[in-house]
mmCIF file of the N, C-alpha and C atoms, coordinates in Angstrom:
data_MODEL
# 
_entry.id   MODEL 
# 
loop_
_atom_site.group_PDB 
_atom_site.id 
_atom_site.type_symbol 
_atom_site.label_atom_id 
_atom_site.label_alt_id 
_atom_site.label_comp_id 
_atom_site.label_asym_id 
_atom_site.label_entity_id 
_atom_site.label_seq_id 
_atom_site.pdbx_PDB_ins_code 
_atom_site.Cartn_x 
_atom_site.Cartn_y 
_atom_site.Cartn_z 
_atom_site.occupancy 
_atom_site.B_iso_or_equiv 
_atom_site.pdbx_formal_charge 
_atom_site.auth_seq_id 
_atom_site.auth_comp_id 
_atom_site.auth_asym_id 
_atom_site.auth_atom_id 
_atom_site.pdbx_PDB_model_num 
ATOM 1   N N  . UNK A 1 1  ? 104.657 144.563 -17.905 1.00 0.00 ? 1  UNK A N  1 
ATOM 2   C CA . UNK A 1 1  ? 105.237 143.827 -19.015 1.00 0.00 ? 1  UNK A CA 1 
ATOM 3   C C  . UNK A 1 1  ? 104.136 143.498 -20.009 1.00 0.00 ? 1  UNK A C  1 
ATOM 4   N N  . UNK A 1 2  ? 104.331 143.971 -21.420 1.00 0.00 ? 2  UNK A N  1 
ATOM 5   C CA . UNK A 1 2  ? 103.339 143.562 -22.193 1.00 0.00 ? 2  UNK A CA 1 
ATOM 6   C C  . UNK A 1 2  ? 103.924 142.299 -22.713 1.00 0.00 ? 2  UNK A C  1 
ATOM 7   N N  . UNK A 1 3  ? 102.894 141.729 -23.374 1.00 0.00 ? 3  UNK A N  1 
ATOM 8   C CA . UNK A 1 3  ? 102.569 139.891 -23.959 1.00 0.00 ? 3  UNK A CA 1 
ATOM 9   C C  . UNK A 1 3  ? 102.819 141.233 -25.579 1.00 0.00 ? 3  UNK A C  1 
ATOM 10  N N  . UNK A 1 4  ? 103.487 139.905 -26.214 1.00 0.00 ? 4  UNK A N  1 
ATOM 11  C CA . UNK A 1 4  ? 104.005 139.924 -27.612 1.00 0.00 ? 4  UNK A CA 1 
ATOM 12  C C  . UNK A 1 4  ? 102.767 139.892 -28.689 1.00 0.00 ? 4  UNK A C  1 
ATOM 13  N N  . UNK A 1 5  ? 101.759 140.282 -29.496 1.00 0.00 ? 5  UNK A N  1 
ATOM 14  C CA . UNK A 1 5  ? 100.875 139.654 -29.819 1.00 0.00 ? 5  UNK A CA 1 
ATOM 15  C C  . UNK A 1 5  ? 100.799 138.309 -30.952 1.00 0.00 ? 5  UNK A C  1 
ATOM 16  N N  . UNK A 1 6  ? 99.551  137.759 -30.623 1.00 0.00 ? 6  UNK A N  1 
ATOM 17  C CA . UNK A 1 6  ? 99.827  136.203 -30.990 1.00 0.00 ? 6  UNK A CA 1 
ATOM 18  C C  . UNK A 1 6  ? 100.283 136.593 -32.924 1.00 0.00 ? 6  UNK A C  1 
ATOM 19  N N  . UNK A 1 7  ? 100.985 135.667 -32.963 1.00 0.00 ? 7  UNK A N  1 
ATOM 20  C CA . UNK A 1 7  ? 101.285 136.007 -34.128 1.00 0.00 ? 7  UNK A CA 1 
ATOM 21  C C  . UNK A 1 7  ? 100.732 134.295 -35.400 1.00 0.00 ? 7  UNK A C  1 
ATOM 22  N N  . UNK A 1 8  ? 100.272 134.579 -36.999 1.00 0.00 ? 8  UNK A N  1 
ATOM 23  C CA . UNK A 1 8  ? 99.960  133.630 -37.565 1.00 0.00 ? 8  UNK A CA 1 
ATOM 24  C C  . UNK A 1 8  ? 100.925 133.530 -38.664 1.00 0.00 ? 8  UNK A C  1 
ATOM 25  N N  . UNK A 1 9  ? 101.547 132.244 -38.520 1.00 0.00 ? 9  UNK A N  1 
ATOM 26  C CA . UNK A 1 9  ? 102.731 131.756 -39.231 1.00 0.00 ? 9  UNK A CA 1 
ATOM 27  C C  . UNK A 1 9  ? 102.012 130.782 -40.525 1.00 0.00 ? 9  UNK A C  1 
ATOM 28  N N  . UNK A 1 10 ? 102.803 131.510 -41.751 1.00 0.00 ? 10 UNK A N  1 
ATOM 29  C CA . UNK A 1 10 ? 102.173 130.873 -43.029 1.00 0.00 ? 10 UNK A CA 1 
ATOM 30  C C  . UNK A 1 10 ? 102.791 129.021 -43.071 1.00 0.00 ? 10 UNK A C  1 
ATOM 31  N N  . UNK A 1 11 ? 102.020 128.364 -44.111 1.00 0.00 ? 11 UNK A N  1 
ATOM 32  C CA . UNK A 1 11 ? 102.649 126.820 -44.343 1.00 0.00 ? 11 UNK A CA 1 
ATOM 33  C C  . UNK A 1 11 ? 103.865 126.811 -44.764 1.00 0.00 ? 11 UNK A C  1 
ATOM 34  N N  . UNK A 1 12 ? 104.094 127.534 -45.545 1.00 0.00 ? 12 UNK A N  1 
ATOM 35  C CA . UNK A 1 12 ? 105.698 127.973 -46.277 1.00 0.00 ? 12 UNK A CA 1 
ATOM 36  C C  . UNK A 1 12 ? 106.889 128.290 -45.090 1.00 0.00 ? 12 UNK A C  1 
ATOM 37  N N  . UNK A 1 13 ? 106.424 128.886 -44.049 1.00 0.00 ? 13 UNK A N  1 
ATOM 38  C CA . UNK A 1 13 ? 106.774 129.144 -42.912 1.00 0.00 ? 13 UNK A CA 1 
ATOM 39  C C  . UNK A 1 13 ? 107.641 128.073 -41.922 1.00 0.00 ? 13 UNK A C  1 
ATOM 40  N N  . UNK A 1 14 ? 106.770 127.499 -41.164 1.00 0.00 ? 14 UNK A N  1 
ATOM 41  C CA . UNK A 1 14 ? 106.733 126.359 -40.833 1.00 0.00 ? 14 UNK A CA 1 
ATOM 42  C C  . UNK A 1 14 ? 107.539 124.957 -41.093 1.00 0.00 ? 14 UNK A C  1 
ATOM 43  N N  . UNK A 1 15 ? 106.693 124.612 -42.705 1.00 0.00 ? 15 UNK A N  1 
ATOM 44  C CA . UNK A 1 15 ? 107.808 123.962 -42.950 1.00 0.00 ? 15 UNK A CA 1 
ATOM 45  C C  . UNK A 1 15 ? 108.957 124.226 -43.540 1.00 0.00 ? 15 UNK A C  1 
ATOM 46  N N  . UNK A 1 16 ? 109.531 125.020 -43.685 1.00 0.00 ? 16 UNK A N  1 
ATOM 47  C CA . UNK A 1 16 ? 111.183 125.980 -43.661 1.00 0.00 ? 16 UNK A CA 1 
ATOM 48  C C  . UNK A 1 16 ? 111.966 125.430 -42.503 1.00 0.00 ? 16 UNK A C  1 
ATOM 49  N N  . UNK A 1 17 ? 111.020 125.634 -41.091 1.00 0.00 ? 17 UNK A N  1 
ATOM 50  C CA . UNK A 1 17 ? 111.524 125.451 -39.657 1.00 0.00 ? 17 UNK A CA 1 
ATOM 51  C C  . UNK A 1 17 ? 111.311 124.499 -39.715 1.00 0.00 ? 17 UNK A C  1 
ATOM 52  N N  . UNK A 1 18 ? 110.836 123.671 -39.952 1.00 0.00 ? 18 UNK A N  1 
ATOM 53  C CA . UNK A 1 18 ? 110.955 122.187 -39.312 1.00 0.00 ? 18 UNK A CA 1 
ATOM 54  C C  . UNK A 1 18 ? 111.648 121.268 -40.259 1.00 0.00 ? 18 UNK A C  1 
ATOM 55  N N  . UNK A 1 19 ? 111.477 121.626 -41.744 1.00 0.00 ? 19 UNK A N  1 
ATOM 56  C CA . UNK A 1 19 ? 113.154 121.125 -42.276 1.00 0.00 ? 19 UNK A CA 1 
ATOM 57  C C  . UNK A 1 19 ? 114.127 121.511 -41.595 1.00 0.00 ? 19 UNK A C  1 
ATOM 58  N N  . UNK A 1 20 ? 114.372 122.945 -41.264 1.00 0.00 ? 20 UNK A N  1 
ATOM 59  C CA . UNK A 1 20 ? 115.757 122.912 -41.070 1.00 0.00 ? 20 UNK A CA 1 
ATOM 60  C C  . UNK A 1 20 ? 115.938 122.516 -39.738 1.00 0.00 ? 20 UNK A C  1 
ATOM 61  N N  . UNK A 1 21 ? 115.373 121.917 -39.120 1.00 0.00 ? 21 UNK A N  1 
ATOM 62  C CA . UNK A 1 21 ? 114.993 121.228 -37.610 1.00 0.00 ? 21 UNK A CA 1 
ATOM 63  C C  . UNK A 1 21 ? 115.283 119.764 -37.742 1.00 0.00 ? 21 UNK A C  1 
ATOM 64  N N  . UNK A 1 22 ? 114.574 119.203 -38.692 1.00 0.00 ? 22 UNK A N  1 
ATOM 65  C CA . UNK A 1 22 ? 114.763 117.848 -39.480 1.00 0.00 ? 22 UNK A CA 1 
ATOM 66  C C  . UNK A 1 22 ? 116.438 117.701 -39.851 1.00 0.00 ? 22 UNK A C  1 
ATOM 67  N N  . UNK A 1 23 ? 116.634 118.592 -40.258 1.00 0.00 ? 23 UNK A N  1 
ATOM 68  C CA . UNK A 1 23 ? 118.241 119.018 -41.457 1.00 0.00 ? 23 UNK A CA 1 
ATOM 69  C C  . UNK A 1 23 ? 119.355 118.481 -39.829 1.00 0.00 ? 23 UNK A C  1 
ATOM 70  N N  . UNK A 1 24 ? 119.028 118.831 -38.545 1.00 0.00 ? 24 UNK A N  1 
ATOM 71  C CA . UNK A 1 24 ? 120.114 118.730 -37.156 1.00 0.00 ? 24 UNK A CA 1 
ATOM 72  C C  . UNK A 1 24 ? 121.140 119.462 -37.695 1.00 0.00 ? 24 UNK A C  1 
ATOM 73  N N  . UNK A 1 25 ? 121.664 120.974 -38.583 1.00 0.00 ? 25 UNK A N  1 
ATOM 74  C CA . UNK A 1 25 ? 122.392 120.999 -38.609 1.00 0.00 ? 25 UNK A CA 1 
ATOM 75  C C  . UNK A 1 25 ? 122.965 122.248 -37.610 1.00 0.00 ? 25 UNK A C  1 
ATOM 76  N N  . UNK A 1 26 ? 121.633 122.255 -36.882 1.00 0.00 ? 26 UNK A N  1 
ATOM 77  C CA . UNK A 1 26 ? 121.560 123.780 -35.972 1.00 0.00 ? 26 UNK A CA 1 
ATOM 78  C C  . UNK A 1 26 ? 121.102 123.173 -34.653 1.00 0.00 ? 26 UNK A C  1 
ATOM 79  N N  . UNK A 1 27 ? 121.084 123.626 -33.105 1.00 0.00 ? 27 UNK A N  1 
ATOM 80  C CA . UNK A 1 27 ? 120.068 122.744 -31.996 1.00 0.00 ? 27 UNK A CA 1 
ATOM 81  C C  . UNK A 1 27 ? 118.765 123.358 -32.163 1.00 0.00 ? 27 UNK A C  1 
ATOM 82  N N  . UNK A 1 28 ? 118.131 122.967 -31.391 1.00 0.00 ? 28 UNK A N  1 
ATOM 83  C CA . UNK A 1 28 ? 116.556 123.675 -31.439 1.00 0.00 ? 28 UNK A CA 1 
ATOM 84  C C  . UNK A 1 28 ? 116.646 125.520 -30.724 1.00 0.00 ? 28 UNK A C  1 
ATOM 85  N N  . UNK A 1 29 ? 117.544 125.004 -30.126 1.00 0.00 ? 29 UNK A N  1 
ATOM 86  C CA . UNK A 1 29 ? 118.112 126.821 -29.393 1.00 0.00 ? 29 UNK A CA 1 
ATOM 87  C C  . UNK A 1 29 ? 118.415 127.797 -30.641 1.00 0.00 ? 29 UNK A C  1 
ATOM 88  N N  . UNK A 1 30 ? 119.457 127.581 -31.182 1.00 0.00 ? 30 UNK A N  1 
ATOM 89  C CA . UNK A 1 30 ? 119.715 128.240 -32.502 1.00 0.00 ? 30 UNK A CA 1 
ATOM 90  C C  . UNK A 1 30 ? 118.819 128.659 -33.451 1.00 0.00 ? 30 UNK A C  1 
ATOM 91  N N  . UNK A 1 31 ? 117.869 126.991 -33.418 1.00 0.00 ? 31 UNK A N  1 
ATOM 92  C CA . UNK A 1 31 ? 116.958 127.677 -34.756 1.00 0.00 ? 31 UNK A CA 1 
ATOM 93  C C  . UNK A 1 31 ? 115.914 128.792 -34.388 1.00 0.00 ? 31 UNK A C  1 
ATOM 94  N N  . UNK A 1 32 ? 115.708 128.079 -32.852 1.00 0.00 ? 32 UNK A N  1 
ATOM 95  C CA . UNK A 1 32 ? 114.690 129.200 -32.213 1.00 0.00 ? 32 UNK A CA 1 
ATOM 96  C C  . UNK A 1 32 ? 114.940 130.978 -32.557 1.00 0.00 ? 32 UNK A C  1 
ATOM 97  N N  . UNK A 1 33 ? 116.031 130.581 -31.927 1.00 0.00 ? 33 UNK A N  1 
ATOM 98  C CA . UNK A 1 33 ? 116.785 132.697 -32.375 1.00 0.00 ? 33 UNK A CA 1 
ATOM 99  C C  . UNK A 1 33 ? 116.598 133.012 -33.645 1.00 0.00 ? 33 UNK A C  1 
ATOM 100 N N  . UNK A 1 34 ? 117.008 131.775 -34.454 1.00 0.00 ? 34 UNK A N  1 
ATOM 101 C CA . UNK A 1 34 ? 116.745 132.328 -35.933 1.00 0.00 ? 34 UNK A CA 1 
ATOM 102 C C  . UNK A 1 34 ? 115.706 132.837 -36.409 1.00 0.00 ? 34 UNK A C  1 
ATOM 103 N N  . UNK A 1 35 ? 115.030 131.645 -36.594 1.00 0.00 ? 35 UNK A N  1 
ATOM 104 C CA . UNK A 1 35 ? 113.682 131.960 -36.949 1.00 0.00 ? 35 UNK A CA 1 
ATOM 105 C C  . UNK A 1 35 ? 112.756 133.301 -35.730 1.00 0.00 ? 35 UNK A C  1 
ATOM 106 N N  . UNK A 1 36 ? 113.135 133.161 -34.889 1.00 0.00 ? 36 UNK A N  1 
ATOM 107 C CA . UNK A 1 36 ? 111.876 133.885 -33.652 1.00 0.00 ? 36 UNK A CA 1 
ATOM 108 C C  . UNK A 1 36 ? 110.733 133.398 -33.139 1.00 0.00 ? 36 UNK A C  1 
ATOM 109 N N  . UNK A 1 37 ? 111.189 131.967 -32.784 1.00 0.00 ? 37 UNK A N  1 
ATOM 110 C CA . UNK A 1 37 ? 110.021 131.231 -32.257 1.00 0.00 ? 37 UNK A CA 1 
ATOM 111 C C  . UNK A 1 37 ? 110.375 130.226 -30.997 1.00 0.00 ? 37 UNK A C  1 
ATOM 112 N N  . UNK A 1 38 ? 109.137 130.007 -30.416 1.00 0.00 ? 38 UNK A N  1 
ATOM 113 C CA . UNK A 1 38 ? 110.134 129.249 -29.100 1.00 0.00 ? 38 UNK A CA 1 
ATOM 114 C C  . UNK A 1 38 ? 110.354 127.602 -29.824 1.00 0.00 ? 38 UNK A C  1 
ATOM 115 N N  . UNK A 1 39 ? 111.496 127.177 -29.060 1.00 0.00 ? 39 UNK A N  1 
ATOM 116 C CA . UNK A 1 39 ? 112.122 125.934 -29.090 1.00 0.00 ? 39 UNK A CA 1 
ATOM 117 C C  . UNK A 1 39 ? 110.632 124.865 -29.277 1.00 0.00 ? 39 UNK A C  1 
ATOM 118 N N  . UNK A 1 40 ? 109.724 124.750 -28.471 1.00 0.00 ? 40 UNK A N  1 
ATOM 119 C CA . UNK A 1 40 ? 109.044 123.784 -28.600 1.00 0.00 ? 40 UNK A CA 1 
ATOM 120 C C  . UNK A 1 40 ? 107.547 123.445 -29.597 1.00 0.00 ? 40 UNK A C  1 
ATOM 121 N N  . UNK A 1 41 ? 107.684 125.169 -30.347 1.00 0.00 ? 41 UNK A N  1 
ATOM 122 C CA . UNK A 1 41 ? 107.086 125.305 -31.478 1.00 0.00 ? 41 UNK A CA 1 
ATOM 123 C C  . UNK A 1 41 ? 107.699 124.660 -32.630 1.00 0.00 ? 41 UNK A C  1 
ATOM 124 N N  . UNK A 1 42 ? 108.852 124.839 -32.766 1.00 0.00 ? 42 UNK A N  1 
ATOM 125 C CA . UNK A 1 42 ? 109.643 124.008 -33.718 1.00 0.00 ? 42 UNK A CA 1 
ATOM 126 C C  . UNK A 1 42 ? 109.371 122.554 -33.393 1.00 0.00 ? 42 UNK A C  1 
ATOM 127 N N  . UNK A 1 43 ? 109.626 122.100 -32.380 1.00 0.00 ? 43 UNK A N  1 
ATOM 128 C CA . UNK A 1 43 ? 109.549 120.335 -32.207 1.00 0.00 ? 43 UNK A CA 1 
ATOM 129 C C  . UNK A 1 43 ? 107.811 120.150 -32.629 1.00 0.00 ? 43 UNK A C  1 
ATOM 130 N N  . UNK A 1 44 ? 107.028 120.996 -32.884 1.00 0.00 ? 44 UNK A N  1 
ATOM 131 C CA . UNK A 1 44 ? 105.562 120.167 -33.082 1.00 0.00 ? 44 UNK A CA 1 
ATOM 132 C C  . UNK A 1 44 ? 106.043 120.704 -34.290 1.00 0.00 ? 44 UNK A C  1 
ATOM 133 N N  . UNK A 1 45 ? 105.810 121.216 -34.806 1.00 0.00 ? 45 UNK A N  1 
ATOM 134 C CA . UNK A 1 45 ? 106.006 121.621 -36.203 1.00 0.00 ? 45 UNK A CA 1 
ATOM 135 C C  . UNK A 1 45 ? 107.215 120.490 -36.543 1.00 0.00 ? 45 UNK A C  1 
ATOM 136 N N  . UNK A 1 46 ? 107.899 120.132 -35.913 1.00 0.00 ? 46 UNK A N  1 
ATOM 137 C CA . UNK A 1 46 ? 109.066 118.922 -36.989 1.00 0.00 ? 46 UNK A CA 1 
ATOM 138 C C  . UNK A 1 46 ? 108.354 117.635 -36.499 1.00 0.00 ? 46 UNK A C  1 
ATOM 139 N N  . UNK A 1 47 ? 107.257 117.245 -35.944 1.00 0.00 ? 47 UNK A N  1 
ATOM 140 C CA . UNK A 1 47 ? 106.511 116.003 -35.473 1.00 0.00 ? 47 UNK A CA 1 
ATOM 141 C C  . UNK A 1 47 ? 105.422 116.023 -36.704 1.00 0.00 ? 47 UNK A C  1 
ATOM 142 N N  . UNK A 1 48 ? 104.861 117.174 -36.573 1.00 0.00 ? 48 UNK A N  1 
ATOM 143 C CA . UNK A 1 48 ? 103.999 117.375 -37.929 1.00 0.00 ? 48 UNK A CA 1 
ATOM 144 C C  . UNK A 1 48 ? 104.186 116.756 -39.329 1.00 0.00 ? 48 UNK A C  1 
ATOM 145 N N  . UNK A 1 49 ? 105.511 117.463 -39.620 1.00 0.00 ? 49 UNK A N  1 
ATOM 146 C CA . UNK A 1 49 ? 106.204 117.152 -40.510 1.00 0.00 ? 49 UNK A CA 1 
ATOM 147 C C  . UNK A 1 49 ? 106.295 115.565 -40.919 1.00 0.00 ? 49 UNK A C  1 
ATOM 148 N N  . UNK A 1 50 ? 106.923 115.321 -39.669 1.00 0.00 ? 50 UNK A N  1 
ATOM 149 C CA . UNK A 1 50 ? 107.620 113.872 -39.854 1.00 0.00 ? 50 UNK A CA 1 
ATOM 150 C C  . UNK A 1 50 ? 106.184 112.627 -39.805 1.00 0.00 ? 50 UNK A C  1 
ATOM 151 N N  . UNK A 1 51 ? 105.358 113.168 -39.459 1.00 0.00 ? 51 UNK A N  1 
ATOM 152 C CA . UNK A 1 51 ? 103.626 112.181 -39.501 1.00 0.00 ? 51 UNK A CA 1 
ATOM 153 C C  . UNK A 1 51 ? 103.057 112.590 -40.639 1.00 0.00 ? 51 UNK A C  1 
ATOM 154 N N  . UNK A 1 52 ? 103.194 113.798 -41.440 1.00 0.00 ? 52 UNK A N  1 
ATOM 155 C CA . UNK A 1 52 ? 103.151 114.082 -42.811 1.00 0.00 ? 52 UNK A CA 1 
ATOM 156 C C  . UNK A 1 52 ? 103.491 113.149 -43.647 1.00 0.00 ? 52 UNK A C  1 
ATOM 157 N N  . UNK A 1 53 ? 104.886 113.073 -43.294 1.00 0.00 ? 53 UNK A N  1 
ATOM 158 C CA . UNK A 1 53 ? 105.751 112.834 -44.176 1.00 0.00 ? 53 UNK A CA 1 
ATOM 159 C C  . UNK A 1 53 ? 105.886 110.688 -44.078 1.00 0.00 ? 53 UNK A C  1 
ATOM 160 N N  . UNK A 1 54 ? 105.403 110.351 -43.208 1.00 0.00 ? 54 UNK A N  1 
ATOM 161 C CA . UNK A 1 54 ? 104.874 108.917 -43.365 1.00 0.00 ? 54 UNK A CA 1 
ATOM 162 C C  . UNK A 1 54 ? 103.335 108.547 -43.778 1.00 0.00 ? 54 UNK A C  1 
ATOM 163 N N  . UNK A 1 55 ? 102.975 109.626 -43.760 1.00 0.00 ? 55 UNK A N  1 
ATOM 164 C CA . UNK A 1 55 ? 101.420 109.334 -44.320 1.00 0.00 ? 55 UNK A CA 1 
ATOM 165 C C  . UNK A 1 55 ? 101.568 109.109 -45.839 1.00 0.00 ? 55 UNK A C  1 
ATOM 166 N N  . UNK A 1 56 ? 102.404 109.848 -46.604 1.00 0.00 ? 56 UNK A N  1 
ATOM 167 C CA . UNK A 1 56 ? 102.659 110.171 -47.948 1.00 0.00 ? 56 UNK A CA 1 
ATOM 168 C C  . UNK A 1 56 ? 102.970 108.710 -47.855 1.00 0.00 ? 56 UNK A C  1 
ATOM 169 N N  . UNK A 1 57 ? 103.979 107.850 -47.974 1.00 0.00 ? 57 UNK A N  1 
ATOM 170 C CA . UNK A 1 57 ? 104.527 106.904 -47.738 1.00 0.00 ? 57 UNK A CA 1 
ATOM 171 C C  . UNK A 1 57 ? 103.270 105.482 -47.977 1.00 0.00 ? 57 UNK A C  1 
ATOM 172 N N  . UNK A 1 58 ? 102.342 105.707 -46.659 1.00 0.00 ? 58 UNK A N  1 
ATOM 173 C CA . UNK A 1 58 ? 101.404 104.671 -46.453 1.00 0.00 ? 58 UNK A CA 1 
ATOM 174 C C  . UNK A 1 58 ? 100.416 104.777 -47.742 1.00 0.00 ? 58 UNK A C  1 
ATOM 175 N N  . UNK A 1 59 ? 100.390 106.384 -48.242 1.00 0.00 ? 59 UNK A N  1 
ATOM 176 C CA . UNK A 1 59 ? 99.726  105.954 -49.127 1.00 0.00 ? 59 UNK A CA 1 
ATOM 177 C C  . UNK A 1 59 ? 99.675  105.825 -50.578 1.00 0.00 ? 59 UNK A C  1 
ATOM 178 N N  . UNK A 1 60 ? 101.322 105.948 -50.814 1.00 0.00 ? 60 UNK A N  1 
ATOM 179 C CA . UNK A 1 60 ? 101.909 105.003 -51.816 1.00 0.00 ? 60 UNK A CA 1 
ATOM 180 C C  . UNK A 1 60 ? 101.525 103.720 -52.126 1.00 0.00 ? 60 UNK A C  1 
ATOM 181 N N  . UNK A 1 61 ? 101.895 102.934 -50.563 1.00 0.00 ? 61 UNK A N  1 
ATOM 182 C CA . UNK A 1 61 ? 101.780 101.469 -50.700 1.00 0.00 ? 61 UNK A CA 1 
ATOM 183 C C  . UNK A 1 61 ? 100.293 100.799 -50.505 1.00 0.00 ? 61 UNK A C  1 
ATOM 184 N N  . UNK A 1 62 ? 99.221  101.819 -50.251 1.00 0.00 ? 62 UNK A N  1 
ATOM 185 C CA . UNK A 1 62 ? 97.973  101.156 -50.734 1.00 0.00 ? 62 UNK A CA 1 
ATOM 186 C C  . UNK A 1 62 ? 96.900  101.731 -52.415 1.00 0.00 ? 62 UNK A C  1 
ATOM 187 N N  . UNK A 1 63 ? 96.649  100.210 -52.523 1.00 0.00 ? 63 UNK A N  1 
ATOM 188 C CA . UNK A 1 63 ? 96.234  100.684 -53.983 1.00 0.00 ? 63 UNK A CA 1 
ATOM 189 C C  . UNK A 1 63 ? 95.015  101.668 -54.019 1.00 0.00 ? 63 UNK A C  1 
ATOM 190 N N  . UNK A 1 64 ? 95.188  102.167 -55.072 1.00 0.00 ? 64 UNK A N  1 
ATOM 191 C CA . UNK A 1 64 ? 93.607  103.794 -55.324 1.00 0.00 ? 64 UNK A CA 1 
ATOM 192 C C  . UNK A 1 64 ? 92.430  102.799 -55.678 1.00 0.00 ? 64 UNK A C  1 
ATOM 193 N N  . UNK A 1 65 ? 91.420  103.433 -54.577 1.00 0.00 ? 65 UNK A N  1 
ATOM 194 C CA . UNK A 1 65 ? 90.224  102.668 -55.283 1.00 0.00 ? 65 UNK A CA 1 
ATOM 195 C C  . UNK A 1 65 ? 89.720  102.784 -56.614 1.00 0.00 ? 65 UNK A C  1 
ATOM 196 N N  . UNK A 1 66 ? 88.939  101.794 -57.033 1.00 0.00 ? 66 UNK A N  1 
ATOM 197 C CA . UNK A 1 66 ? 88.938  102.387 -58.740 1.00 0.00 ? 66 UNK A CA 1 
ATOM 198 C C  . UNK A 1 66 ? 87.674  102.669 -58.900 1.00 0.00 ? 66 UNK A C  1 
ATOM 199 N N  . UNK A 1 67 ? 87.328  103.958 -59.712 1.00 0.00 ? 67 UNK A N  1 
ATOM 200 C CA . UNK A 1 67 ? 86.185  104.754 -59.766 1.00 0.00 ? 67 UNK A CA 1 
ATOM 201 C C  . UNK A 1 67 ? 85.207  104.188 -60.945 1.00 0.00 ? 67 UNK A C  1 
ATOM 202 N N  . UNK A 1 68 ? 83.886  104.141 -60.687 1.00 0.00 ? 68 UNK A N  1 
ATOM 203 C CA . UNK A 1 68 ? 82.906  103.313 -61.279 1.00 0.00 ? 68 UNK A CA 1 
ATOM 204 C C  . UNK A 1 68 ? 82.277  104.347 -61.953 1.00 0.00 ? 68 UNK A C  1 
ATOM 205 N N  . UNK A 1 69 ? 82.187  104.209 -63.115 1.00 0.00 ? 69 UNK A N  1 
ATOM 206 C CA . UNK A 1 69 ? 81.607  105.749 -63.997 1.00 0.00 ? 69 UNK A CA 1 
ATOM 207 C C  . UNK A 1 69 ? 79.910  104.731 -64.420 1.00 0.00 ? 69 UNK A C  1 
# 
């Protein structure tokens, strides 16, 4: 039995799958087939996402340091 070779998935990629992972409008089984990736590649890739996506957030609510010319 040959091994599949490792394959490198672009950013555009990724987060596609883990929106539409985010989206629940598919299970993680489904999206897996879709896309061609295993189930638990998607769940880090939608954890990613979602710690991304509160970082943006945190750093809304702190002020920019102000630059001293």
């Amino acid at each position: 039995m040959s091994k599949r070779p490792r394959r490198n998935h672009s950013p555009a990629f990724k987060a596609e799958v883990a929106l539409a992972a985010v989206g629940g409008e598919k299970t993680l089984a489904e999206l897996a087939q879709q896309f061609d990736v295993h189930p638990n590649q998607i769940t880090q890739w939608r954890s990613q996402l979602l710690e991304g996506a509160a970082g943006v957030s945190d750093r809304r609510l702190r002020p920019r340091p102000s630059r001293l010319m």
